[in-house]
C-alpha positions as CSV (number, residue, x, y, z in Angstrom):
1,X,180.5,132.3,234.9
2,X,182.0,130.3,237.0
3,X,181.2,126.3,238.1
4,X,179.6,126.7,240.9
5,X,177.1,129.3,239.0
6,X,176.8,126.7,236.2
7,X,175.9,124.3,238.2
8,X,173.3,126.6,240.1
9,X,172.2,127.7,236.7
10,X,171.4,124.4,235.3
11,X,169.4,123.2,238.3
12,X,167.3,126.3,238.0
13,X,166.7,125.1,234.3
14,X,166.3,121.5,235.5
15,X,163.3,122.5,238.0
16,X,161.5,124.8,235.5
17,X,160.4,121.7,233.8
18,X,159.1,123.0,230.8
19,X,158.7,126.4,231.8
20,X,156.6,128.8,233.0
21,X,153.7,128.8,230.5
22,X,153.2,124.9,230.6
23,X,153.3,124.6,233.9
24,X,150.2,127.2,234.3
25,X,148.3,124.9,231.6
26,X,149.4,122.1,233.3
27,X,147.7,123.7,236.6
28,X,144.8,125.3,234.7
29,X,144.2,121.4,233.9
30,X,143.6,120.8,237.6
31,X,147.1,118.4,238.1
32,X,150.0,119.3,239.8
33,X,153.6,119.6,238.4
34,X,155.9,116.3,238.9
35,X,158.0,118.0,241.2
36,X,154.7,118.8,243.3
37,X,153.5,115.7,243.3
38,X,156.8,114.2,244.8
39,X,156.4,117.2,247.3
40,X,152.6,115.9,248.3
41,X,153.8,112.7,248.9
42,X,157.3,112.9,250.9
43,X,158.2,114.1,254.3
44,X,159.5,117.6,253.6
45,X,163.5,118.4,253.2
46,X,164.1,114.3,252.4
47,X,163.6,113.6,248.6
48,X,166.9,113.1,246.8
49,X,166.9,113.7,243.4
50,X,168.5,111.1,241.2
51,X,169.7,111.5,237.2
52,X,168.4,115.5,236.8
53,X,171.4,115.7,234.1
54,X,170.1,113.0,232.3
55,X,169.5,114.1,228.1
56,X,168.3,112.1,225.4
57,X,170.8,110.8,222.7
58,X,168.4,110.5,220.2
59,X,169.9,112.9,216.7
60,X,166.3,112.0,214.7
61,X,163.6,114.7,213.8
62,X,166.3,117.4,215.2
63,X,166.1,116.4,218.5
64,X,169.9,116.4,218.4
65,X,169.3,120.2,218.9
66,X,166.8,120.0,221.8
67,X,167.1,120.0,225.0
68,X,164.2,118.4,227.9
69,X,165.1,118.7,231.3
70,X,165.5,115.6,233.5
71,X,163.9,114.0,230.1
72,X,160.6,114.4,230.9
73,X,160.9,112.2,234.2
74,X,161.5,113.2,238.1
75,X,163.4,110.5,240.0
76,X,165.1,109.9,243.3
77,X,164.3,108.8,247.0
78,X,162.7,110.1,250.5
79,X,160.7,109.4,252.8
80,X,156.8,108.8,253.5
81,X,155.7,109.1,257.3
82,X,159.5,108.5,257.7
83,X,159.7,105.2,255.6
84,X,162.1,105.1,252.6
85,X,160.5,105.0,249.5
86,X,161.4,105.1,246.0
87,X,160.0,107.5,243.4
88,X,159.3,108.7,240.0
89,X,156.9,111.2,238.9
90,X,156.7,112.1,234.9
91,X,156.6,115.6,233.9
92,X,153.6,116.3,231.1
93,X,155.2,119.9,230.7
94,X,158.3,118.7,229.3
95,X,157.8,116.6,225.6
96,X,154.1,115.6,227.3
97,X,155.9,113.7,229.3
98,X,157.0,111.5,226.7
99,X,159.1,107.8,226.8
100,X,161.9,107.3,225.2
101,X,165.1,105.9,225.8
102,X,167.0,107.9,229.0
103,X,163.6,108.5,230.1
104,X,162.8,104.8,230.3
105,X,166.3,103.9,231.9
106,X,166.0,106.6,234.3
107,X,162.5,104.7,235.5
108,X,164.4,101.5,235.1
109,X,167.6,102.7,237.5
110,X,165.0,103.3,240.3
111,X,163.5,100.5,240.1
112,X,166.4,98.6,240.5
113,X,167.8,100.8,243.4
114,X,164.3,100.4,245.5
115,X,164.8,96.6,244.8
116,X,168.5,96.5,246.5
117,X,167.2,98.9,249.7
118,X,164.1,96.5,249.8
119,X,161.5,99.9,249.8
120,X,158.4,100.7,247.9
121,X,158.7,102.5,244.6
122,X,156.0,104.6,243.7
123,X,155.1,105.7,240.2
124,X,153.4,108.5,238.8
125,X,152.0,108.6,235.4
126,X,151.6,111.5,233.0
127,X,153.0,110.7,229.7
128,X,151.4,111.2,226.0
129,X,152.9,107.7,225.6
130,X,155.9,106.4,223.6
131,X,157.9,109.2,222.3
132,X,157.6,109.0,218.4
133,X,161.1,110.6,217.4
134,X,163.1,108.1,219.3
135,X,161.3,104.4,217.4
136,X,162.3,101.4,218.7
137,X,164.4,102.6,221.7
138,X,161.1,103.9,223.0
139,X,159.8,100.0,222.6
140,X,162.8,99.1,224.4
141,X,162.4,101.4,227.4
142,X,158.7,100.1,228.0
143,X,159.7,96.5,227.8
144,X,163.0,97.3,230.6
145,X,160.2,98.8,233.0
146,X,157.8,96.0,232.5
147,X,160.5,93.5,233.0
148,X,161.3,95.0,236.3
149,X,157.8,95.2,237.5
150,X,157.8,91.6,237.1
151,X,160.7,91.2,239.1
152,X,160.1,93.6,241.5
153,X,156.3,91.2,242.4
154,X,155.9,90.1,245.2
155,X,159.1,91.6,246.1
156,X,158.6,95.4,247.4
157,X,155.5,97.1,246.9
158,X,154.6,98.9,243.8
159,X,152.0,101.5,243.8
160,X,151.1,104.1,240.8
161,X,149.2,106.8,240.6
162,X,147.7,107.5,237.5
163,X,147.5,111.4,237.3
164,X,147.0,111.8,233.4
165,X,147.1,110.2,230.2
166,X,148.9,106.8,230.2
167,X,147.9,105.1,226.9
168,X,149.2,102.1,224.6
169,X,152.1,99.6,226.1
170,X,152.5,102.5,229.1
171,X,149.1,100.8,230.8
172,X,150.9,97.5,230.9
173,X,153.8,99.1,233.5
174,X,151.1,100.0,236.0
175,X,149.0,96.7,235.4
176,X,151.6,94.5,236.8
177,X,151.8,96.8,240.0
178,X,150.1,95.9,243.3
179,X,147.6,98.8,243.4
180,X,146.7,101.9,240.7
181,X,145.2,104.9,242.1
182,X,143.5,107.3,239.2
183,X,142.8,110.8,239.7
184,X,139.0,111.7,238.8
185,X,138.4,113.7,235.6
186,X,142.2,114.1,235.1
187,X,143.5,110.1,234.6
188,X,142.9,108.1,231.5
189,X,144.2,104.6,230.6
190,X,143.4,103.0,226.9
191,X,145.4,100.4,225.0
192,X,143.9,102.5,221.8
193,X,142.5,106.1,221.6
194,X,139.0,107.2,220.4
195,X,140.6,108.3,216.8
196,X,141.5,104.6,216.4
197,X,138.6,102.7,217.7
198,X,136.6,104.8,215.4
199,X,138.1,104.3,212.2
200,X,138.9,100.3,213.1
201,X,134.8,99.5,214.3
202,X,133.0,102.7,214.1
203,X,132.0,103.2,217.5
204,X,132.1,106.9,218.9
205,X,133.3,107.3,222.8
206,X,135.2,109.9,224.3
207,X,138.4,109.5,226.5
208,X,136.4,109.5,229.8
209,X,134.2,106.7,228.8
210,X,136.5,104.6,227.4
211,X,139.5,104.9,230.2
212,X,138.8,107.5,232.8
213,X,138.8,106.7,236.4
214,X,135.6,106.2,236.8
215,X,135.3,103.0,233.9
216,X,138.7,101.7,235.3
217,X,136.9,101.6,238.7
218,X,133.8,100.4,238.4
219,X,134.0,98.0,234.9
220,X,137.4,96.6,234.0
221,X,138.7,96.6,237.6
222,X,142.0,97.8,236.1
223,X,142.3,100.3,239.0
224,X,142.1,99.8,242.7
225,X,141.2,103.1,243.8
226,X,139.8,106.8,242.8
227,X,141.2,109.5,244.3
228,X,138.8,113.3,244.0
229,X,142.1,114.9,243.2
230,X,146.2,114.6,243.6
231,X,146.1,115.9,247.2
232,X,143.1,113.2,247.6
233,X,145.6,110.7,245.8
234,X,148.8,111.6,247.8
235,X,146.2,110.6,250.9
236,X,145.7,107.3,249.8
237,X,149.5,106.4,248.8
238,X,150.2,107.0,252.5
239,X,147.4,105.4,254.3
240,X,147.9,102.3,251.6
241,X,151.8,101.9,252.8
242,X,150.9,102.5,256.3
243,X,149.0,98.9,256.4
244,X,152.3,97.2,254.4
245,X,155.6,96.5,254.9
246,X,158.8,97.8,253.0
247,X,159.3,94.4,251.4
248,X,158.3,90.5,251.9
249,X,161.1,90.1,254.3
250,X,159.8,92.8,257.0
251,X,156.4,92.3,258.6
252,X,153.6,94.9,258.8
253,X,154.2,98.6,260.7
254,X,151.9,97.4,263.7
255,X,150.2,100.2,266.5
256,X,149.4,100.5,269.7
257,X,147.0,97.9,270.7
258,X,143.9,99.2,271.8
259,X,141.0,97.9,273.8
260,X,137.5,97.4,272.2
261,X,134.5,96.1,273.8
262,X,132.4,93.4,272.5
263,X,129.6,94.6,270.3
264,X,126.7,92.7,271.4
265,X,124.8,94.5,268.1
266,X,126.7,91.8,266.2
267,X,124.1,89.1,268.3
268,X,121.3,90.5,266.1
269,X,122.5,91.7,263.0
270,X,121.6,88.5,261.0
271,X,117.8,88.8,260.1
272,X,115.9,85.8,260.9
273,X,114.2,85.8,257.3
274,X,117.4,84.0,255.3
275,X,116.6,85.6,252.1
276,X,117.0,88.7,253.5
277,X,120.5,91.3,253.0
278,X,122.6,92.6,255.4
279,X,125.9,94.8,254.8
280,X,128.7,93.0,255.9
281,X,130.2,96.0,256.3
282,X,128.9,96.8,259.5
283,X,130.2,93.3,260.4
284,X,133.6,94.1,259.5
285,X,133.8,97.6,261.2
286,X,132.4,96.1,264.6
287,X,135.5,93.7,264.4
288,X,138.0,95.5,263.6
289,X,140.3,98.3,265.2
290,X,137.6,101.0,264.5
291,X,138.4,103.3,261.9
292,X,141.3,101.4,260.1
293,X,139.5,99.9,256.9
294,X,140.5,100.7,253.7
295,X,138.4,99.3,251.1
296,X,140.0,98.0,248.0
297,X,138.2,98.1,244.4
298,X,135.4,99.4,246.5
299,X,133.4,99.9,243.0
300,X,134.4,96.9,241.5
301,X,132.4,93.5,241.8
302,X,130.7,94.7,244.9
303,X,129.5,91.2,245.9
304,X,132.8,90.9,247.1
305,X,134.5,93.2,249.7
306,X,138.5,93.7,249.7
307,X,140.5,95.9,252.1
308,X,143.0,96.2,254.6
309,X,142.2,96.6,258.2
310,X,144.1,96.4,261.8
311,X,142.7,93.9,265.1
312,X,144.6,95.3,267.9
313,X,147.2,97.1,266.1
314,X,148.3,94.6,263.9
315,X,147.5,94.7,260.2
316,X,145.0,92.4,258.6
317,X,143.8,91.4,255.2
318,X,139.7,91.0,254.7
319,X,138.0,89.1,252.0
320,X,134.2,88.7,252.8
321,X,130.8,88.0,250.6
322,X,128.6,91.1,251.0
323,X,124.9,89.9,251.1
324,X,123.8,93.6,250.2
325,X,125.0,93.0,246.5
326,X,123.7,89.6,244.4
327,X,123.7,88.2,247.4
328,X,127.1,88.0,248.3
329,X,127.5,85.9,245.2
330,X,131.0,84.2,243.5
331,X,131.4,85.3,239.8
332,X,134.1,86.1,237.3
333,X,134.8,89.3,238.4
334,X,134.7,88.9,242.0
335,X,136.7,85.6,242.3
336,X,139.5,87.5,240.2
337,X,139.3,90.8,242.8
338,X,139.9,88.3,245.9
339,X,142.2,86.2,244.7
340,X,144.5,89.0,243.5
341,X,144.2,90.8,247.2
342,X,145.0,87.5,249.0
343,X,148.2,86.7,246.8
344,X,149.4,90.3,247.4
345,X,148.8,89.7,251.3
346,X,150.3,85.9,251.2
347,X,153.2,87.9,249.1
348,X,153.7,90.9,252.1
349,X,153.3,88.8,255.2
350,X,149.1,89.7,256.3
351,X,146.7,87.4,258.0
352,X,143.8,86.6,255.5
353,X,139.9,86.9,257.6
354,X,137.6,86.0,255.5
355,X,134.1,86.5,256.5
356,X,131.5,84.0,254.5
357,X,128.0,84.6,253.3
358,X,127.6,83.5,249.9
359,X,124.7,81.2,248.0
360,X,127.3,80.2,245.4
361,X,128.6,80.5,242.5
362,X,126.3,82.8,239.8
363,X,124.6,80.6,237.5
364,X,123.7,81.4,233.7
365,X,125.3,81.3,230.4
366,X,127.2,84.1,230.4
367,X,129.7,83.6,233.2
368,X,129.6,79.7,232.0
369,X,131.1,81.1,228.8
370,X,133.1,83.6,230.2
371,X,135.2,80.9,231.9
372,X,133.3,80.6,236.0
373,X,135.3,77.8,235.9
374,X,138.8,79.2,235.3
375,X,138.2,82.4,237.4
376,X,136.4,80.4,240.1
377,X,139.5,78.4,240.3
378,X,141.9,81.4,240.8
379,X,140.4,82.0,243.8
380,X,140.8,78.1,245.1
381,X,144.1,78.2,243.7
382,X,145.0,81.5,246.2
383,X,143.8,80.5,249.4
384,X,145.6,77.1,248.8
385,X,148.8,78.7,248.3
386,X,148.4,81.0,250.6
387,X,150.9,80.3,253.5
388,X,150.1,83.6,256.2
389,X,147.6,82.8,258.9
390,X,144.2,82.2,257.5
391,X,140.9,82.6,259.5
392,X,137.4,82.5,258.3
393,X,134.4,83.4,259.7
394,X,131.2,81.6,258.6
395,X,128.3,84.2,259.6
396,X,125.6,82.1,257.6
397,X,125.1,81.0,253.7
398,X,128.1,78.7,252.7
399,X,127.1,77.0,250.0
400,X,128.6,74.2,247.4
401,X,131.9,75.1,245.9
402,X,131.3,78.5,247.2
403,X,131.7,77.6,250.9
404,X,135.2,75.7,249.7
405,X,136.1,78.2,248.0
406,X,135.9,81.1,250.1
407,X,139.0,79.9,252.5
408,X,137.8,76.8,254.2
409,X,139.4,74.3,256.1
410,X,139.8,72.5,253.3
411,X,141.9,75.1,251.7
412,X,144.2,75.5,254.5
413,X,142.3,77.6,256.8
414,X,144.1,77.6,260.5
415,X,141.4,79.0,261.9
416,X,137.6,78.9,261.2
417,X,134.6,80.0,262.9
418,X,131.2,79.8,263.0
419,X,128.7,82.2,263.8
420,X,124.9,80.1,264.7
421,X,123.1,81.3,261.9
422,X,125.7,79.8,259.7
423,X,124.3,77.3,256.8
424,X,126.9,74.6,255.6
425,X,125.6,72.6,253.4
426,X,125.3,71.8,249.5
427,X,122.9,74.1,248.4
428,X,119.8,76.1,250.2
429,X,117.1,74.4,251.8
430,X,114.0,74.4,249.4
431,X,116.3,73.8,246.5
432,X,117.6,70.5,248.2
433,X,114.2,70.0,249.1
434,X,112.8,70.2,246.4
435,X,115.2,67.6,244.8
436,X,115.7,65.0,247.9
437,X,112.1,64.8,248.8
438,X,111.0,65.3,245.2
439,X,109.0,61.8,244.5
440,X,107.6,62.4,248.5
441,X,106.3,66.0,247.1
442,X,105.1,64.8,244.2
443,X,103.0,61.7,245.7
444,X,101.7,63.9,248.6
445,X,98.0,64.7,248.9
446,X,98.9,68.3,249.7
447,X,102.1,68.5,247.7
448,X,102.6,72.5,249.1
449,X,102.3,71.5,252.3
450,X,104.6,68.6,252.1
451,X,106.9,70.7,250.3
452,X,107.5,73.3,253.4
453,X,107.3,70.6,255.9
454,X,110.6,68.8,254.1
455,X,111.9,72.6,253.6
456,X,111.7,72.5,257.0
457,X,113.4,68.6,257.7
458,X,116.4,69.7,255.5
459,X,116.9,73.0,257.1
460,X,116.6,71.4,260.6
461,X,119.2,69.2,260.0
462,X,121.4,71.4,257.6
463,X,120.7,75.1,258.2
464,X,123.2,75.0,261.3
465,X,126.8,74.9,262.1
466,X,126.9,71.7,264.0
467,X,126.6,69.2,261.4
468,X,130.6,70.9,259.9
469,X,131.5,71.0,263.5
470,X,130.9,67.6,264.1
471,X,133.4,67.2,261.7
472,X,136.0,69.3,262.7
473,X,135.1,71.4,259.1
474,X,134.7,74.2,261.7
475,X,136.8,74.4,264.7
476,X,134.1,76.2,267.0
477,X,130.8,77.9,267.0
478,X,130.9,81.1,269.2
479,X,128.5,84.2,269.7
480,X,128.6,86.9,266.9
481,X,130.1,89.2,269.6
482,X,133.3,87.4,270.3
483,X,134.3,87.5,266.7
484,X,136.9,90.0,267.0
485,X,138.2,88.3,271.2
486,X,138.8,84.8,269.0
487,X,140.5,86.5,266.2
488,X,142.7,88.5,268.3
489,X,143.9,85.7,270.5
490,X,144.2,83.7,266.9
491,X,146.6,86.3,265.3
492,X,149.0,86.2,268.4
493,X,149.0,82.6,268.4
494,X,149.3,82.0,264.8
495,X,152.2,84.9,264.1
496,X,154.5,82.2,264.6
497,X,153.4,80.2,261.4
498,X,155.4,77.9,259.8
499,X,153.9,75.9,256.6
500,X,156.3,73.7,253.9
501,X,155.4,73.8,250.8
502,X,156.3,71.8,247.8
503,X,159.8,72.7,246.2
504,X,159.0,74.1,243.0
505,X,160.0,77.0,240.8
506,X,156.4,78.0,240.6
507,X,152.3,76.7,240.3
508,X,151.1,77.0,237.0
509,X,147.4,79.6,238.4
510,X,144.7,79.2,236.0
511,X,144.9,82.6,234.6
């Protein structure tokens, strides 16, 4: 044989993965190979396969004798709607996809490599976790990724797709990437397995329950999206980098501008009667370019709506209260979600809109002891630092720390509006009521009476915009239906930012 023939020979062996009859189980599972999911997500004819020779060293448990093609991990670069990304993608059909030590610096080598072109790296997950035979050099490889993650922050944009199991120190690699997209039914993520959380407390759960997509989704927030399957996965990948740019130096991709009317249906979409809901999303697709939201954590703390968007072609960032869920409340869980998104869009260069309808922040014991107060913070602590342009919409209930909190003027907004149903003020009417006029209510003849006629005094003179305009707390009050002409007009004129900050090495964020 000659070299050439060799060489042909052992990429042949290389792409096999670990052959045939693993590859039909790992299909029969419903996922895709590594090399097919690179092939889903790339432009065809552009990936460039990095480090295929690459073999363990590891002589323990006779692994000197064994032989795992490309070590159990796909790497290289290509190109995504003809943007140059970096990939990996870890193959369950070779040693279950396994870490150890090549495998790890492999991971580690692209990582680096997307950080000097400035591109996103995307990662795929489908490991059994660390790989056993290997020990500590396992240990090592984890803690080289997670190191590089780190780095890598803020940086370029890291996005993984969880496509199997991904358990113990491996969850920690995707945690400190921007966004996690798990497959349904096929992705799990778990610091500890079932066999180990039943012997330690003696509870029973099964794999899906305690890390599938679904939980990671809805409950711990630990994923962004979930993706039906791979080819559903691969989807959202490309439609998430088509909002971002390559790295914090570039701005967004923008379109062609396009001309949208203004929806007079926004004049009327705020029901008179103020305890009643509305979904504010039918605010935010009436303002933006239609069709270009993507919802982020879409089942995660509802009360609060994430997600990327595009006003004229240009890409936008939207944090807003949704009145449809707890009232468009501030809690733990919701203060963490938007104050994640808005330092990932201060990090990559997007506008922050923030649309505001909240009562404030949720009372009770159990977010006082699960630390309101710190998470509520976070969310301060972003839209302060937050140096992109910043515009806020006020489209009625801003109330207490909530109405701060939720990117006011006070926080650096450069921009914020006021629809004429908006409510500025302390707290809601009959509660203030109720304690302002109390010694009025209490002496009246008809104290029920009294009491809606001084519901009604405070709401006269708080339940409007003007008061905060008077101020200059909100720079104008316009008609629901210019919402999206102001903004427009605002993101050309504020593209050309410029904010000093402080020199520091960093803020200490009340985490």
């Amino acid at each position: 044989m000659d070299k050439n023939e060799d060489l042909i020979k052992r990429r042949e062996t290389i792409k096999l993965g670990g052959g045939k009859e693993r590859v039909e189980k790992q299909h029969a599972a419903g996922k895709y190979t590594a090399r097919e999911r690179i092939a889903a997500l790339l432009d065809p004819g552009t990936f460039i396969e990095v480090d295929d020779h690459v073999r363990h060293r590891s002589t323990y448990f006779g692994l000197d004798k064994k032989y795992f093609p490309a070590d159990g991990v796909v790497t290289g670069l290509g190109k995504i709607d003809g943007r140059d990304v970096a990939i990996f993608s870890q193959d369950f059909t070779v040693q279950g996809g396994s870490l150890g030590e090549m495998h790890a610096k492999k991971i580690a080598k692209i990582q680096d490599t997307a950080m000097k072109l400035g591109i996103p790296i995307i990662g795929i997950n489908d490991s059994g976790g660390a790989r056993i035979q290997e020990g500590v050099d396992s240990l090592y490889g984890y803690g080289e990724i997670f190191y590089r993650n780190t780095l890598a922050s803020g940086v370029i944009p890291q996005i993984t797709v969880i496509a199997g199991p991904c358990a113990g120190g491996a969850v920690y690699s995707p945690a400190i990437t921007d966004f996690v997209i798990m497959v349904d039914k096929t992705s799990k993520m778990f610091i500890t397995g079932p066999e180990v959380i039943k012997a330690v407390t003696g509870e029973d759960v099964t794999q899906e329950s305690l890390g599938g997509a679904r939980v990671h989704n809805s409950k711990s927030g630990v994923a962004h999206f979930m993706a039906k399957d791979e080819k559903d996965a691969a989807s959202i990948v490309k439609k998430l980098l088509s909002y971002i740019p390559s790295n914090n130096m570039e701005e967004p991709p923008l379109s062609n501008p396009i001309d949208v009317k203004p929806d007079e249906f926004l004049n009327t979409i705020i029901p008179d009667d103020p305890h009643k809901a509305y979904d504010m999303m039918d605010v935010i697709e009436r303002v933006i370019d239609p069709g270009t939201f993507l919802e982020v954590h879409s089942k995660f703390a509802r009360s609060m709506i994430t997600g990327f968007g595009k006003i004229n072609g240009r890409p936008i960032g939207i944090v807003a209260n949704q009145p449809k869920v707890l009232a468009g409340v501030l809690d733990i869980n919701s203060s963490d979600k938007a104050a994640r998104f808005i330092r990932f869009l201060d990090a990559f260069n997007l506008p922050v809109i923030t649309f505001t309808d909240t009562p404030g922040f949720l009372p009770g014991t159990a977010q006082e002891y699960g630390g309101i107060i710190r998470h509520g913070a976070k969310l301060l602590y972003a839209y302060s630092e937050a140096s992109v342009p910043k515009m806020t919409i006020i489209t009625r209930k801003a109330y207490g720390g909530a109405y701060i909190a939720m990117g006011s003027k006070h926080l650096g907004a450069d921009l914020v509006l006021a629809w004429p149903s908006a409510e500025i003020a302390v707290m809601g009417s009959e509660g203030a009521a109720n304690i302002v006029f109390r010694k009025e209510i209490k002496a009246s003849e008809n104290p029920e009476k009294t009491r809606i006629e001084k519901i009604k005094e405070y709401a006269d003179m708080f339940s409007n915009p003007y008061v905060a305009a008077s101020r200059g707390y909100v720079d104008t009050v316009i008609l629901p239906s210019e919402t999206r002409s102001y903004i427009t007009r605002a993101l050309d004129m504020f593209s050309s930012k410029a904010e000093g900050k402080p020199t520091k090495k960093h803020g200490n964020i009340p985490l």
